[in-house]
mmJSON file of the N, C-alpha and C atoms, coordinates in Angstrom:
{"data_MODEL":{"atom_site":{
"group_PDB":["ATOM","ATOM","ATOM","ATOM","ATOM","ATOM","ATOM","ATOM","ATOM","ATOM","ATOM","ATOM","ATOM","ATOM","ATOM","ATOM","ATOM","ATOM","ATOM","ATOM","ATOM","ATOM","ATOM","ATOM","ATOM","ATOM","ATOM","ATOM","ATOM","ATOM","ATOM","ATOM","ATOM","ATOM","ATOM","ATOM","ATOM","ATOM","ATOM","ATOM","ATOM","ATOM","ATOM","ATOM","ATOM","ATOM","ATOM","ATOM","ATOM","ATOM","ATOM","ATOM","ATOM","ATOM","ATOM","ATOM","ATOM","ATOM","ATOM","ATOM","ATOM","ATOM","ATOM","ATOM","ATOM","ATOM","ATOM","ATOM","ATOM","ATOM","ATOM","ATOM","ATOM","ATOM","ATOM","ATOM","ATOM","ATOM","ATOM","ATOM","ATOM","ATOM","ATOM","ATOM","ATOM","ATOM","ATOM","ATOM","ATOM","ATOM","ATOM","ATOM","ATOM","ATOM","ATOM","ATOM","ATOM","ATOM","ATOM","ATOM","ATOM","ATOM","ATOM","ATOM","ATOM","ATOM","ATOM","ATOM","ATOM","ATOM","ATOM","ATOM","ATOM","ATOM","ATOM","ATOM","ATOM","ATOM","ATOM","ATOM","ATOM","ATOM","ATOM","ATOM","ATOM","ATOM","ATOM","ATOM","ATOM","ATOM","ATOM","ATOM","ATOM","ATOM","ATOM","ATOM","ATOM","ATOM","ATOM","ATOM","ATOM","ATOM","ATOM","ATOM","ATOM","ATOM","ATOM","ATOM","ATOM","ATOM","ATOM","ATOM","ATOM","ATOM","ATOM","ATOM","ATOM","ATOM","ATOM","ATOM","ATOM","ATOM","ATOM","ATOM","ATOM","ATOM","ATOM","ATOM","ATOM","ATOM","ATOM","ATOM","ATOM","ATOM","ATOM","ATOM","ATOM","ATOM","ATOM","ATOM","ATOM","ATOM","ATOM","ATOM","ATOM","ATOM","ATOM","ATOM","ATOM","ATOM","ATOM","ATOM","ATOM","ATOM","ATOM","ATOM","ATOM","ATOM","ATOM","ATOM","ATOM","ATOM","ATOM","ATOM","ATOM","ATOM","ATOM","ATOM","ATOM","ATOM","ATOM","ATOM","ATOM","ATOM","ATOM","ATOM","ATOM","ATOM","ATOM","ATOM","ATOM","ATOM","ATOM","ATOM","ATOM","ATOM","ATOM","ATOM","ATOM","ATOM","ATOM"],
"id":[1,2,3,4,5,6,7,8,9,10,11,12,13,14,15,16,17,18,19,20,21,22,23,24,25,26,27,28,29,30,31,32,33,34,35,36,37,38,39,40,41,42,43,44,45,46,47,48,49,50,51,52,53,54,55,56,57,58,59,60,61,62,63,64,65,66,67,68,69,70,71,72,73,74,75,76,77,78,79,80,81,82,83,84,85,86,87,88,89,90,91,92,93,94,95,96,97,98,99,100,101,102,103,104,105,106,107,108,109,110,111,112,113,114,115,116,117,118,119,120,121,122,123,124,125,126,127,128,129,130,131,132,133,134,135,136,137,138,139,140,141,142,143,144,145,146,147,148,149,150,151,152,153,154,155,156,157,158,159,160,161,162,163,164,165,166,167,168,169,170,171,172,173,174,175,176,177,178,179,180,181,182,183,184,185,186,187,188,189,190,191,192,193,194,195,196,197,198,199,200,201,202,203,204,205,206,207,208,209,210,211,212,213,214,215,216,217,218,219,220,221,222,223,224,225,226,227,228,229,230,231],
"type_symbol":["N","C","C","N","C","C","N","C","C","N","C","C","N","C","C","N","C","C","N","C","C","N","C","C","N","C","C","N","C","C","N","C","C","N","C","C","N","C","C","N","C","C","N","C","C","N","C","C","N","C","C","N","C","C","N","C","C","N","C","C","N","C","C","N","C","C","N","C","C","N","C","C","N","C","C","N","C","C","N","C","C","N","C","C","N","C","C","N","C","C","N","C","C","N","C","C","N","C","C","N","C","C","N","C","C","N","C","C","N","C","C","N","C","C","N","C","C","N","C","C","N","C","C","N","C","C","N","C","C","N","C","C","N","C","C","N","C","C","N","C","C","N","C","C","N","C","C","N","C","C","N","C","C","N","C","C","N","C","C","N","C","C","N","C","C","N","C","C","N","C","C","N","C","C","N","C","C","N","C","C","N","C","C","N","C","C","N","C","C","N","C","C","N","C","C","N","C","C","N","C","C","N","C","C","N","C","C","N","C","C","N","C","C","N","C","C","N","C","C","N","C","C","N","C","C","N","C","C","N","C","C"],
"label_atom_id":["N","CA","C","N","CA","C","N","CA","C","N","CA","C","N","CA","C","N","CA","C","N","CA","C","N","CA","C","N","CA","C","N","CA","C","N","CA","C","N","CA","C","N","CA","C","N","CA","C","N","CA","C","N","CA","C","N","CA","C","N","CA","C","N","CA","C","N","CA","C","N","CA","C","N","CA","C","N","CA","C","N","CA","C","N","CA","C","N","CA","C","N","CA","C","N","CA","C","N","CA","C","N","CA","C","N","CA","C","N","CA","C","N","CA","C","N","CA","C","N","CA","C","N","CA","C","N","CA","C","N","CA","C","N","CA","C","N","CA","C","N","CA","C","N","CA","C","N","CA","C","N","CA","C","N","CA","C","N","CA","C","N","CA","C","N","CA","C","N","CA","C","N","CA","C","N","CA","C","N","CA","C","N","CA","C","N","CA","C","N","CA","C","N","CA","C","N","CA","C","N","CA","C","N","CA","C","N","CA","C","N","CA","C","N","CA","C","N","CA","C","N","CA","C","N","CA","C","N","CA","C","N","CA","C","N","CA","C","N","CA","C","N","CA","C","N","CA","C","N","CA","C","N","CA","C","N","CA","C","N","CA","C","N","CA","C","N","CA","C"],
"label_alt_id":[null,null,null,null,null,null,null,null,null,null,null,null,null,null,null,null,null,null,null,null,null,null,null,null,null,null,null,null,null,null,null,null,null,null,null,null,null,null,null,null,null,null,null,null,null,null,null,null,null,null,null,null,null,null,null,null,null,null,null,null,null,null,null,null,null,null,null,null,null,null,null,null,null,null,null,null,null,null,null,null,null,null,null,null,null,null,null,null,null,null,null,null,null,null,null,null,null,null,null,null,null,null,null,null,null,null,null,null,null,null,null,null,null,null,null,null,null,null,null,null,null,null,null,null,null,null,null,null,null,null,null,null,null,null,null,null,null,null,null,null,null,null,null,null,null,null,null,null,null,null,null,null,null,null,null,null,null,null,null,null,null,null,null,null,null,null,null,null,null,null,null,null,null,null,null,null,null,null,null,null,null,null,null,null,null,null,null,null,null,null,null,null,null,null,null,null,null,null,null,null,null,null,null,null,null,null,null,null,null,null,null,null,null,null,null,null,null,null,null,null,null,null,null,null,null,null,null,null,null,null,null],
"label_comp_id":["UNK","UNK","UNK","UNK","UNK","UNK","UNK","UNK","UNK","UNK","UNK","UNK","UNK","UNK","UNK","UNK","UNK","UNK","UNK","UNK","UNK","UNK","UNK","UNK","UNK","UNK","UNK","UNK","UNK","UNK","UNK","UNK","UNK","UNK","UNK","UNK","UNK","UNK","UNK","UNK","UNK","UNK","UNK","UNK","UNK","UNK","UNK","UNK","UNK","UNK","UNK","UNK","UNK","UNK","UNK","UNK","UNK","UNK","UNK","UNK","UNK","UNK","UNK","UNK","UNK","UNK","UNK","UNK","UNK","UNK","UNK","UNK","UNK","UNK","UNK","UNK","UNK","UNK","UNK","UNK","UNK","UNK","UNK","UNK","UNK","UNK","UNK","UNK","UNK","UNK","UNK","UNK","UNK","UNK","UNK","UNK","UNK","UNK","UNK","UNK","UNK","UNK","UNK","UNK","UNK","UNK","UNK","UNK","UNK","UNK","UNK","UNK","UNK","UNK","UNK","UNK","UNK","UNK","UNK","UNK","UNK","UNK","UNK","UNK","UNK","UNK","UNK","UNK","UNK","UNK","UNK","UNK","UNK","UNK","UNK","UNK","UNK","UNK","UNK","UNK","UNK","UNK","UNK","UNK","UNK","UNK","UNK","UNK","UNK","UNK","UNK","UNK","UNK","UNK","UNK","UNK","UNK","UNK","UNK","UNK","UNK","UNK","UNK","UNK","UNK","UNK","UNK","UNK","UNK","UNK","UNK","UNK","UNK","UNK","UNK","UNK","UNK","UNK","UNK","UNK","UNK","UNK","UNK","UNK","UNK","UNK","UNK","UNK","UNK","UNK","UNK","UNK","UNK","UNK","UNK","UNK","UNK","UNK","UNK","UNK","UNK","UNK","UNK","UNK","UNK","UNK","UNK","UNK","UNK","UNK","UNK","UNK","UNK","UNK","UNK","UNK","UNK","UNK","UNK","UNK","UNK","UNK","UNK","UNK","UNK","UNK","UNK","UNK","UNK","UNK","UNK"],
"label_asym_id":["A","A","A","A","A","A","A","A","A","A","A","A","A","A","A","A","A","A","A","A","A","A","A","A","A","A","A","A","A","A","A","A","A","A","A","A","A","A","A","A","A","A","A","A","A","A","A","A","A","A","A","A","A","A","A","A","A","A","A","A","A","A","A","A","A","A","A","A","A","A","A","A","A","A","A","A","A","A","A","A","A","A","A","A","A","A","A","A","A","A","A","A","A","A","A","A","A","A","A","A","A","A","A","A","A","A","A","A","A","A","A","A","A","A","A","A","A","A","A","A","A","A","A","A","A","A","A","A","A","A","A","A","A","A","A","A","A","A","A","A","A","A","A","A","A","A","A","A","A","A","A","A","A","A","A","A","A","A","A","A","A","A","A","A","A","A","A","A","A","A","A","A","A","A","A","A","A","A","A","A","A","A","A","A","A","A","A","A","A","A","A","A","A","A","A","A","A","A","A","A","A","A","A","A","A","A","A","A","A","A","A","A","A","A","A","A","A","A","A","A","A","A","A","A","A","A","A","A","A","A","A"],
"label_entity_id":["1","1","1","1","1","1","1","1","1","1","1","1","1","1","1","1","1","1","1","1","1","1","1","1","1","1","1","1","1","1","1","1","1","1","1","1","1","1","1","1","1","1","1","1","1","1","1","1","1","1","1","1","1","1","1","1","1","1","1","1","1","1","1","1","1","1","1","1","1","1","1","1","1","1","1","1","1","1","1","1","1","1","1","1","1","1","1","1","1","1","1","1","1","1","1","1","1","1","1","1","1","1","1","1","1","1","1","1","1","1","1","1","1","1","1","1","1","1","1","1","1","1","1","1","1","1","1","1","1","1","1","1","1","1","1","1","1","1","1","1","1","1","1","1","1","1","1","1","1","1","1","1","1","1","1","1","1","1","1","1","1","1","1","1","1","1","1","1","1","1","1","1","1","1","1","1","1","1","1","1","1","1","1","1","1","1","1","1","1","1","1","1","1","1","1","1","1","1","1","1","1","1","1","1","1","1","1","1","1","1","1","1","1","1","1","1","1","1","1","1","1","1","1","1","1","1","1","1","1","1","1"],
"label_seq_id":[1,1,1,2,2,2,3,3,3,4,4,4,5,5,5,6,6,6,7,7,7,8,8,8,9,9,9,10,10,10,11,11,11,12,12,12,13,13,13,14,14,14,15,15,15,16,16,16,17,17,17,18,18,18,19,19,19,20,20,20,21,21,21,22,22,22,23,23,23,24,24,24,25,25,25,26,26,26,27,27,27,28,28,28,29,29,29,30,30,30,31,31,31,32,32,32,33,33,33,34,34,34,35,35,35,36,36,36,37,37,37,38,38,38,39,39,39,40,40,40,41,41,41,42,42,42,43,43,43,44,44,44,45,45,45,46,46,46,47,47,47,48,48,48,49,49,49,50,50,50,51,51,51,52,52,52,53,53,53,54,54,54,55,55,55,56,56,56,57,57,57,58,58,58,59,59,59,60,60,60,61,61,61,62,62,62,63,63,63,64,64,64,65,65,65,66,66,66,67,67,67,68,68,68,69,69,69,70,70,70,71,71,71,72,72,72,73,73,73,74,74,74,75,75,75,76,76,76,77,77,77],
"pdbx_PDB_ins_code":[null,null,null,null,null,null,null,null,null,null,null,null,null,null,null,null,null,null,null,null,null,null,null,null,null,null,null,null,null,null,null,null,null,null,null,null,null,null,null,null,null,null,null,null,null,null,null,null,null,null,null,null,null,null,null,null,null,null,null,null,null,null,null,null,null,null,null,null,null,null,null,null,null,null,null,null,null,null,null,null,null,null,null,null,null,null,null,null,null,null,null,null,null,null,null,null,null,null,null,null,null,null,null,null,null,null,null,null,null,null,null,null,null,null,null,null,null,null,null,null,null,null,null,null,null,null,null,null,null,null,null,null,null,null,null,null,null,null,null,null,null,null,null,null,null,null,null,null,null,null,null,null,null,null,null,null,null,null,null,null,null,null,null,null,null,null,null,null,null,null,null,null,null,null,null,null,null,null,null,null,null,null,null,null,null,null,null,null,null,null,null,null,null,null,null,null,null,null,null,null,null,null,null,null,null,null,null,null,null,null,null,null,null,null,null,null,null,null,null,null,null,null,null,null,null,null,null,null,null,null,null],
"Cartn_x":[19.833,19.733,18.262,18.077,16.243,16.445,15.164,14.975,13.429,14.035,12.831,12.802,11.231,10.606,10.092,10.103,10.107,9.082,7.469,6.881,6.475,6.847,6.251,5.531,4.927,3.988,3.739,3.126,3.467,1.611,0.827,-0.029,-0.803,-0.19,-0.278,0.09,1.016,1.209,0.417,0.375,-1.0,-2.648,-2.523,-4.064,-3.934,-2.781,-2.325,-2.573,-1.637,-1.854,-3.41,-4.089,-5.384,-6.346,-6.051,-7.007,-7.833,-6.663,-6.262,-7.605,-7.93,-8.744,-8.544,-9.682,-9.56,-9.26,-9.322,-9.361,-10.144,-11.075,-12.442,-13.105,-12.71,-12.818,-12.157,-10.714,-9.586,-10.601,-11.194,-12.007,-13.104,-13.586,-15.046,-14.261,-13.711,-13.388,-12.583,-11.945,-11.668,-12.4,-13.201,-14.159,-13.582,-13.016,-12.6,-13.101,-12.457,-13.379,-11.703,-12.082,-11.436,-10.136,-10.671,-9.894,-9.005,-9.103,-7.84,-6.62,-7.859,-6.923,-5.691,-6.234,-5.526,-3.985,-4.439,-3.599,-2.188,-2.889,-1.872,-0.719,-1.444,-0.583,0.125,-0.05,0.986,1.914,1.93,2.383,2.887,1.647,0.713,0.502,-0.32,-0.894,-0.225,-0.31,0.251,-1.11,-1.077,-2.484,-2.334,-3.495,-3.416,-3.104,-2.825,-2.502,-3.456,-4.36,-5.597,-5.908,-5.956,-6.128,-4.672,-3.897,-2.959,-2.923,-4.032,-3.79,-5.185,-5.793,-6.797,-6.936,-5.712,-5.189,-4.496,-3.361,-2.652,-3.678,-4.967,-5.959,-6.883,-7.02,-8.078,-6.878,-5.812,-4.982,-4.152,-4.592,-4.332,-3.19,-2.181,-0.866,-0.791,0.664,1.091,1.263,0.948,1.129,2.995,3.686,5.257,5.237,4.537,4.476,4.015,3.297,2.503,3.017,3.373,3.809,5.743,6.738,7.479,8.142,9.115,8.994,10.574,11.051,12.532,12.586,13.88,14.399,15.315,15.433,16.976,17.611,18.313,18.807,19.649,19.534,19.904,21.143,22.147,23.713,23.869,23.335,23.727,22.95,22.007,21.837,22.495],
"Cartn_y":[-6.779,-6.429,-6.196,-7.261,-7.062,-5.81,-5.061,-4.701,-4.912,-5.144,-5.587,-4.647,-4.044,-3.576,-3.663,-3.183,-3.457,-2.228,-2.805,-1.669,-2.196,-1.284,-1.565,-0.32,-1.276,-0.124,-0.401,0.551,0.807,1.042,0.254,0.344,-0.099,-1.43,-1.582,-0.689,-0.039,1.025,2.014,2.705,3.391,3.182,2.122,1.516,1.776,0.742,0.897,2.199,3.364,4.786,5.601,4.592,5.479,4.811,4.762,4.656,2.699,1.82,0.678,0.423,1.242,0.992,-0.214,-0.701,-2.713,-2.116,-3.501,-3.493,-3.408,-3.799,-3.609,-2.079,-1.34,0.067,0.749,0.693,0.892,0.891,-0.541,-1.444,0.059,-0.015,1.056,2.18,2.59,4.746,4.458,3.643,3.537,3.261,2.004,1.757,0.554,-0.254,-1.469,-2.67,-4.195,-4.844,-4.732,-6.037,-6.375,-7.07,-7.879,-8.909,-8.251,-6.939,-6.342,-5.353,-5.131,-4.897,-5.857,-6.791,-7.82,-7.902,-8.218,-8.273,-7.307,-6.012,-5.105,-5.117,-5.225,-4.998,-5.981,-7.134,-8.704,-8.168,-7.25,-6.786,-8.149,-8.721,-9.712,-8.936,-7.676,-6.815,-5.645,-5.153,-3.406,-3.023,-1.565,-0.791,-0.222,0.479,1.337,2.597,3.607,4.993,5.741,5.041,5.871,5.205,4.264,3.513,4.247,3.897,4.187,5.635,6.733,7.661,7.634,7.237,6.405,6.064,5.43,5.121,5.631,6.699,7.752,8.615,8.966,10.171,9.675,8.277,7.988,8.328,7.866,8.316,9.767,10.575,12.091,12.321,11.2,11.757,11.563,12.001,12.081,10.533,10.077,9.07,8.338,8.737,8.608,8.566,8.438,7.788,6.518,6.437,4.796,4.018,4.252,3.828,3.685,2.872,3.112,2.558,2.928,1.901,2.193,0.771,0.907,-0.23,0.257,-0.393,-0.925,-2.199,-3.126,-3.453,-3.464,-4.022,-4.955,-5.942,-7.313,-7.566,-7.46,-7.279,-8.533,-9.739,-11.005,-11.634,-10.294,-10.486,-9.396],
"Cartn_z":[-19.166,-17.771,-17.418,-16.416,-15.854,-14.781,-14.595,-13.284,-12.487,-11.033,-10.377,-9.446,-9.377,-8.859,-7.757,-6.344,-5.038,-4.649,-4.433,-4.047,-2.239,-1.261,0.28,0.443,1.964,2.539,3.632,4.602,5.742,6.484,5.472,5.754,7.431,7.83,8.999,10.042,10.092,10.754,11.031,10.061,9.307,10.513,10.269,10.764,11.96,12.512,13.997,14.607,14.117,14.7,14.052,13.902,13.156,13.979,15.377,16.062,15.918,16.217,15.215,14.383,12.815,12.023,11.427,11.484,10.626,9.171,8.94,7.476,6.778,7.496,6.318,6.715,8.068,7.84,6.823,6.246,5.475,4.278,3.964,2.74,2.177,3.332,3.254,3.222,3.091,3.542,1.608,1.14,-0.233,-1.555,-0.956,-2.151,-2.824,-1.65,-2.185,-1.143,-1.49,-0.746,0.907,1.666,2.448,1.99,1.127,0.464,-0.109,-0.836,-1.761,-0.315,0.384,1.243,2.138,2.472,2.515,1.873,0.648,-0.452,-0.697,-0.419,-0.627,0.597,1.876,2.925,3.129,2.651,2.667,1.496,0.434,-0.108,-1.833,-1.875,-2.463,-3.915,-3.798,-4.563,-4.883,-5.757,-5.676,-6.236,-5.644,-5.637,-6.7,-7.76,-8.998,-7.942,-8.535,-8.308,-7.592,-8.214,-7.576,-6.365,-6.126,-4.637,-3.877,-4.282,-3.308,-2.68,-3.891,-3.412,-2.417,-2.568,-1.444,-0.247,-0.05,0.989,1.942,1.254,1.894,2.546,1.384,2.19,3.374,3.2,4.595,5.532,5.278,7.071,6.872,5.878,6.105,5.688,5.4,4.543,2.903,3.16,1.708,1.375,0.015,-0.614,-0.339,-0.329,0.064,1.591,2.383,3.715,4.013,2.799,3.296,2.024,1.017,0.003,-0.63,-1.082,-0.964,-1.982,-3.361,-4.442,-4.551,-5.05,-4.974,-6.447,-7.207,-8.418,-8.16,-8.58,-8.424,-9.992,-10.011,-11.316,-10.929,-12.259,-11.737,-12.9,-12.295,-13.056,-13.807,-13.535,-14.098,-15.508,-16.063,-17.442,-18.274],
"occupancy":[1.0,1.0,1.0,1.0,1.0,1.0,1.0,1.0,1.0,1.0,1.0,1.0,1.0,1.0,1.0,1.0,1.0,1.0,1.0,1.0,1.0,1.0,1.0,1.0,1.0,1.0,1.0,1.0,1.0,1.0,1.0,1.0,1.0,1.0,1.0,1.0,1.0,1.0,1.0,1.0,1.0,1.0,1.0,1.0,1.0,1.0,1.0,1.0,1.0,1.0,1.0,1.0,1.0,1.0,1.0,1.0,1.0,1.0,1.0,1.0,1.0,1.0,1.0,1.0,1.0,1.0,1.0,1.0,1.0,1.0,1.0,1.0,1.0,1.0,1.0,1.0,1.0,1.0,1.0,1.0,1.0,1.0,1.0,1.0,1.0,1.0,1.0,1.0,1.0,1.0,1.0,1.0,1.0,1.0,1.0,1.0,1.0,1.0,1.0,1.0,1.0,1.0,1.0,1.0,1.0,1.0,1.0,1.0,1.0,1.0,1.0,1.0,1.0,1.0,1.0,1.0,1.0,1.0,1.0,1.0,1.0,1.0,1.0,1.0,1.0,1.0,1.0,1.0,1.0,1.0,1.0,1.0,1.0,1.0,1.0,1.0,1.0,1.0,1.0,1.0,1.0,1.0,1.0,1.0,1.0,1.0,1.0,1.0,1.0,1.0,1.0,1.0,1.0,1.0,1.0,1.0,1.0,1.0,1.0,1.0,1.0,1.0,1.0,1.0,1.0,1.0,1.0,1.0,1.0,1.0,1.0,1.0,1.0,1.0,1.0,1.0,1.0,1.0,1.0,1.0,1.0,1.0,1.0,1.0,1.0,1.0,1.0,1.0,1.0,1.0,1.0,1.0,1.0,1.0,1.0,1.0,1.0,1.0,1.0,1.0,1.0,1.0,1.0,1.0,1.0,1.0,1.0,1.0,1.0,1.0,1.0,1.0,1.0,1.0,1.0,1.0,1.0,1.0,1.0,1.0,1.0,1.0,1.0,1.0,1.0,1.0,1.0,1.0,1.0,1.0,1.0],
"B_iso_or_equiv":[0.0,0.0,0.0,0.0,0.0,0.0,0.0,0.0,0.0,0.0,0.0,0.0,0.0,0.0,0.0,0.0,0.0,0.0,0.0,0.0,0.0,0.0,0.0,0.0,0.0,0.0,0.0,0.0,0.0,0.0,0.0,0.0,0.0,0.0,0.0,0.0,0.0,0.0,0.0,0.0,0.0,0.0,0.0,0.0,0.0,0.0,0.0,0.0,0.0,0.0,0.0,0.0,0.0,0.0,0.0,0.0,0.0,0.0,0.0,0.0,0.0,0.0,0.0,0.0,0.0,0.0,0.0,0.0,0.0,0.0,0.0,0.0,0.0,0.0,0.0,0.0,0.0,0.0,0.0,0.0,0.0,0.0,0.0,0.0,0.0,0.0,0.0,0.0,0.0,0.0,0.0,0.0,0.0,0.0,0.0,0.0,0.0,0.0,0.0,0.0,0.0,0.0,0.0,0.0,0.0,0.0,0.0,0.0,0.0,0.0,0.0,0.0,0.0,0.0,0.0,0.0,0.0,0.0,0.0,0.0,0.0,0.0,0.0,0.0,0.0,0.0,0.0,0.0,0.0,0.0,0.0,0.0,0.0,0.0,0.0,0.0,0.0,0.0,0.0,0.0,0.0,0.0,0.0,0.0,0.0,0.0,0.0,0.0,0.0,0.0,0.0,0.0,0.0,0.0,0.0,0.0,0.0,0.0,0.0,0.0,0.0,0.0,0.0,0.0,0.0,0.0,0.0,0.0,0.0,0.0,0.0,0.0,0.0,0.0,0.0,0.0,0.0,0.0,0.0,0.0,0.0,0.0,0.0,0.0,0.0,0.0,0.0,0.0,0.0,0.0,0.0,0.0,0.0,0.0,0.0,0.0,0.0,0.0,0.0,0.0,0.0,0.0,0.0,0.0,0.0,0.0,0.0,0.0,0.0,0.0,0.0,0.0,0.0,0.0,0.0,0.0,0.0,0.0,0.0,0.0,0.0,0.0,0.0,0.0,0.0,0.0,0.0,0.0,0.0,0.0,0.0],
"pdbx_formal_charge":[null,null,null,null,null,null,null,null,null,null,null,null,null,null,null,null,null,null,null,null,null,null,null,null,null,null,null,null,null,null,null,null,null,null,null,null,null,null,null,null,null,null,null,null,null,null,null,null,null,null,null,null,null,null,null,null,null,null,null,null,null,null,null,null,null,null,null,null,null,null,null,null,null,null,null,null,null,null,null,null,null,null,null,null,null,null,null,null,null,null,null,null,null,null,null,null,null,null,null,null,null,null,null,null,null,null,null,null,null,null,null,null,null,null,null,null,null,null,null,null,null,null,null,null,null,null,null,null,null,null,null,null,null,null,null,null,null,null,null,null,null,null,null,null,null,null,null,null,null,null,null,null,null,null,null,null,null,null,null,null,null,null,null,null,null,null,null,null,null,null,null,null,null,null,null,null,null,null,null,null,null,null,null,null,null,null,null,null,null,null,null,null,null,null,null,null,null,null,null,null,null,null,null,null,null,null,null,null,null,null,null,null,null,null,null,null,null,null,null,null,null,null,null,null,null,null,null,null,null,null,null],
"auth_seq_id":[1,1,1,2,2,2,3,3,3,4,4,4,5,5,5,6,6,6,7,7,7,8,8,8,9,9,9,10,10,10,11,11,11,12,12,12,13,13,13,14,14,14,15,15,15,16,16,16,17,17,17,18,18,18,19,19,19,20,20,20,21,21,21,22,22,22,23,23,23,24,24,24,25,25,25,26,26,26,27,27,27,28,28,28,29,29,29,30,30,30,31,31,31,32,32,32,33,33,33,34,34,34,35,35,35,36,36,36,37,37,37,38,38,38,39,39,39,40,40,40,41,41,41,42,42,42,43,43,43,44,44,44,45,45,45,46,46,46,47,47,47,48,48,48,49,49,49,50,50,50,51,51,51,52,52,52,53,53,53,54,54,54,55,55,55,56,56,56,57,57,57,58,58,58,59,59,59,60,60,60,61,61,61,62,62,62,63,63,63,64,64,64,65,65,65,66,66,66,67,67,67,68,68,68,69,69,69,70,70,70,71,71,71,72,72,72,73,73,73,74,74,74,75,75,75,76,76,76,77,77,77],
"auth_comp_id":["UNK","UNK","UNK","UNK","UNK","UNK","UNK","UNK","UNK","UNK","UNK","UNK","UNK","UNK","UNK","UNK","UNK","UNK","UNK","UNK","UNK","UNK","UNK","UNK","UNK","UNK","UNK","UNK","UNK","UNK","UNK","UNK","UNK","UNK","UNK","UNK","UNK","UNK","UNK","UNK","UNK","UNK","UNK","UNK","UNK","UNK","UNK","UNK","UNK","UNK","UNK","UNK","UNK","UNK","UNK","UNK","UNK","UNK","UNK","UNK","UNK","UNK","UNK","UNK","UNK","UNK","UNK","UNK","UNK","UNK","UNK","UNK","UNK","UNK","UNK","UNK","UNK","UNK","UNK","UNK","UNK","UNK","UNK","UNK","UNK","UNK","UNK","UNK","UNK","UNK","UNK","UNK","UNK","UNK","UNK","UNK","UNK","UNK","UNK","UNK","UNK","UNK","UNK","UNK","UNK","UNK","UNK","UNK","UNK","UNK","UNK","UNK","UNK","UNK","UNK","UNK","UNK","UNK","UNK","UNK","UNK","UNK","UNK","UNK","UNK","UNK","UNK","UNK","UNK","UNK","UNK","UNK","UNK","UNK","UNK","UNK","UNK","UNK","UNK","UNK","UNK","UNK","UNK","UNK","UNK","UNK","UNK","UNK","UNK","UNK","UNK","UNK","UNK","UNK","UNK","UNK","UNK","UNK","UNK","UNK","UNK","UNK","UNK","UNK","UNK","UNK","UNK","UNK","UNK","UNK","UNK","UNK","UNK","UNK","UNK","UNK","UNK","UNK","UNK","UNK","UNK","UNK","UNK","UNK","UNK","UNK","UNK","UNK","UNK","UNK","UNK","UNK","UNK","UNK","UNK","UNK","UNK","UNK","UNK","UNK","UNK","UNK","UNK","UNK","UNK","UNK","UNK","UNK","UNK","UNK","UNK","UNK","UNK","UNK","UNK","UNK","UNK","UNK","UNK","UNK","UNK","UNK","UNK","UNK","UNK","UNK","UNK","UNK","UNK","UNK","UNK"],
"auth_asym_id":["A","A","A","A","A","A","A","A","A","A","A","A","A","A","A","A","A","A","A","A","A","A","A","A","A","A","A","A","A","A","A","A","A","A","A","A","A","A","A","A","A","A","A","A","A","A","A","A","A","A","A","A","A","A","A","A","A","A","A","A","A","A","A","A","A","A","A","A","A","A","A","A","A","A","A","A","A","A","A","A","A","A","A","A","A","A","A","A","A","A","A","A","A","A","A","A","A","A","A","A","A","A","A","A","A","A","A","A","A","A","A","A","A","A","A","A","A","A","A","A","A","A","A","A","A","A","A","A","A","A","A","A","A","A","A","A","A","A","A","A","A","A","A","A","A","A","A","A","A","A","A","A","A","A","A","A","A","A","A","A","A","A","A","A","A","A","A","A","A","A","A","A","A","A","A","A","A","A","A","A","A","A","A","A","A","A","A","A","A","A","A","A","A","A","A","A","A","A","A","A","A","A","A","A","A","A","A","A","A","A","A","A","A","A","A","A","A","A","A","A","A","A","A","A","A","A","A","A","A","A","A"],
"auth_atom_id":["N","CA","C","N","CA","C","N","CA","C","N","CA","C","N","CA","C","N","CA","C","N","CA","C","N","CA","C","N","CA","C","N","CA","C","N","CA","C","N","CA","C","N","CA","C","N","CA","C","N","CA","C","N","CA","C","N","CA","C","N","CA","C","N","CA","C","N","CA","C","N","CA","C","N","CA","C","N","CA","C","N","CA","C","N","CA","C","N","CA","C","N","CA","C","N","CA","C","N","CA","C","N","CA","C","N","CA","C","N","CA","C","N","CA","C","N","CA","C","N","CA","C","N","CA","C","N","CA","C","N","CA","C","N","CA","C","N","CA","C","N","CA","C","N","CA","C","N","CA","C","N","CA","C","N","CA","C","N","CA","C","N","CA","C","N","CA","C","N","CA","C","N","CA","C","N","CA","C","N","CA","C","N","CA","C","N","CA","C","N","CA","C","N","CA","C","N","CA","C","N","CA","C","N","CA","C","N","CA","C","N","CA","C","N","CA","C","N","CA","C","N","CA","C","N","CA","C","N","CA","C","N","CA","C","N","CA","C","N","CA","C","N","CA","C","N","CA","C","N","CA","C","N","CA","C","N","CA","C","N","CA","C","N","CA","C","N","CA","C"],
"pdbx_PDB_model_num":[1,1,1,1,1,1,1,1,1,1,1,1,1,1,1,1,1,1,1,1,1,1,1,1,1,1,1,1,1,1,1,1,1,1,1,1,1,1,1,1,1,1,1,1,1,1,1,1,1,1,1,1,1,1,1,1,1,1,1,1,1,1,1,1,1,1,1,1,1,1,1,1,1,1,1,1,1,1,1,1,1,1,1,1,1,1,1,1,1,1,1,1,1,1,1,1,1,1,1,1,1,1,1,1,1,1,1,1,1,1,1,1,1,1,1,1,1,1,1,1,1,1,1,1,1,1,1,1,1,1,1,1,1,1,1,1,1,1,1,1,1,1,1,1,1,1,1,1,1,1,1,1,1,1,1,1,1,1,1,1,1,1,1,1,1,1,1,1,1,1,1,1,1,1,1,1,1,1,1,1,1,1,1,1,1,1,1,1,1,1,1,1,1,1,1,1,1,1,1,1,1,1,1,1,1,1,1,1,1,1,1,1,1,1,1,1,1,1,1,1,1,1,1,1,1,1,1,1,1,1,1]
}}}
């Protein structure tokens, strides 16, 4: 039995109500480029721990507002 891992985020949102901050503002307030930002919010990328907690703090919340991880298990092995 596999399980797959489903991480979202709500980062666009995020931006939107943050006074609509770009991405490459997002980029700069973390310490990453544009491009990874990109990445994550197409949901392309998953962030290390430490970015993500990165991310939650430029827009002032808790990490479990912008971040969201769900387990599936896959019955057919």
């Amino acid at each position: 039995m596999k399980n797959k891992c489903t991480i979202t985020n709500k980062i666009r949102e995020h931006r939107f109500f943050a006074s609509e901050m770009t991405q490459q503002q997002l980029a700069e307030k973390t310490g990453v480029s544009r491009q990874t930002i990109i990445a994550i919010e197409a949901g392309k990328y998953s962030p290390s721990l430490e970015l993500a907690f990165k991310i939650a703090y430029a827009f002032d919340v808790k990490i479990d507002q912008v971040f969201s991880f769900q387990m599936e298990s896959d019955q057919n092995d």
